[in-house]
N, C-alpha and C positions, 0 to 999 in steps of 0.2 A: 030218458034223461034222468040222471040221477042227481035226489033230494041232497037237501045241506048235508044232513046226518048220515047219509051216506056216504059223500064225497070227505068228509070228514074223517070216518070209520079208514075208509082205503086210503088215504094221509098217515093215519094213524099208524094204520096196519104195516105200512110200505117206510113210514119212520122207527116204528120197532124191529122190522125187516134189518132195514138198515145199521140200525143200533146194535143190533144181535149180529149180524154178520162180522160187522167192526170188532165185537169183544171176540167171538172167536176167534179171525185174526191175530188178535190180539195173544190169547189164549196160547195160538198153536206157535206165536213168535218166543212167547215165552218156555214156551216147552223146547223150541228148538235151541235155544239160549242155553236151557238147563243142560240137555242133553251134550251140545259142545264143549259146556264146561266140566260135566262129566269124563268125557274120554280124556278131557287135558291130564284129567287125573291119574289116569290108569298108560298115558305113557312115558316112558324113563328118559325118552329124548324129542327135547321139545325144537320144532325150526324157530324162525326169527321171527313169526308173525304172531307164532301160538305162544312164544313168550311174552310179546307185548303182551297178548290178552290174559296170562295167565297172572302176570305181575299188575297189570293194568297200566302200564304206562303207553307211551305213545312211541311211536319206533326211531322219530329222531332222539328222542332221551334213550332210548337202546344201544341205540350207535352212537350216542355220544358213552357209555358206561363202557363197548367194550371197546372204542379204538383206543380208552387213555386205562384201559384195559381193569377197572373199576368192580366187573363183575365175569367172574369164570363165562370161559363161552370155549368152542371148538372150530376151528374153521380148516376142515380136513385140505381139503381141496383149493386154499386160497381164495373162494370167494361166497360161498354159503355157510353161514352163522348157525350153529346148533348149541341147545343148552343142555346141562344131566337134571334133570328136575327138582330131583335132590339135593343138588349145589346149591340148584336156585334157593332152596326153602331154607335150607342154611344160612346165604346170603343174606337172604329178608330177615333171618334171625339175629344177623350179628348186631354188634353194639348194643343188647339189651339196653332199656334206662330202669335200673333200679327203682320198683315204687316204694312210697314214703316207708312202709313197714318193713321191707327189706333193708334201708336205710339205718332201720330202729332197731332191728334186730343184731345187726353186726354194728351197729357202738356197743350194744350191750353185751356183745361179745367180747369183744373189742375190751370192754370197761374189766371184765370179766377175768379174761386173760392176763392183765396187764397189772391189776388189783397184786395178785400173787408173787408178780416181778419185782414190785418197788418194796417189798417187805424186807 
């Protein structure tokens, strides 16, 4: 029969078991995570699914972008969606919002140029 401190120890043992298994999991979810997001990288033509994840949105906000055709996309064949990768990062690019210094720099460009005109 086993004492308190024993029955205790193998609780112990069998919840840090536990707890360590869980972060490995854990661990090896996140590594597979990296890795997936990795190859997104390195290919030039993404399908419909690898874009949701690579833009992060959800796949009805996908097809809603490309049926009112919002974001470059390819559909060779009439029914499978493919993206250039590169479009994509383009896309995500466009519309800059000017930050406050970029603002400040072209008034005084702006003030600059214009100083010369009115003379």
């Amino acid at each position: 029969m086993l004492t308190t401190l024993e029955f205790t120890k193998q609780g112990v043992n069998k919840y840090q078991r536990n707890n360590m298994d869980e972060l490995i999991i854990e661990k090896l979810t996140n590594i597979e995570q990296m890795l997936a997001a990795q190859s997104l990288l390195k290919k030039d033509v993404l399908n419909f699914e690898e874009t949701c994840r690579y833009l992060d949105i959800s796949q009805s906000h996908l097809y809603k972008l490309t049926s009112t055709k919002q974001i470059p996309h390819f559909c060779p064949q009439g029914k499978r969606l493919y993206f250039n990768r590169v479009e994509l990062d383009e896309w995500l690019q466009r519309n800059r919002q000017a930050s406050e210094s970029d603002i400040e720099q072209a008034a005084i460009d702006y003030v600059i140029r214009n100083r010369h005109s009115k003379r």
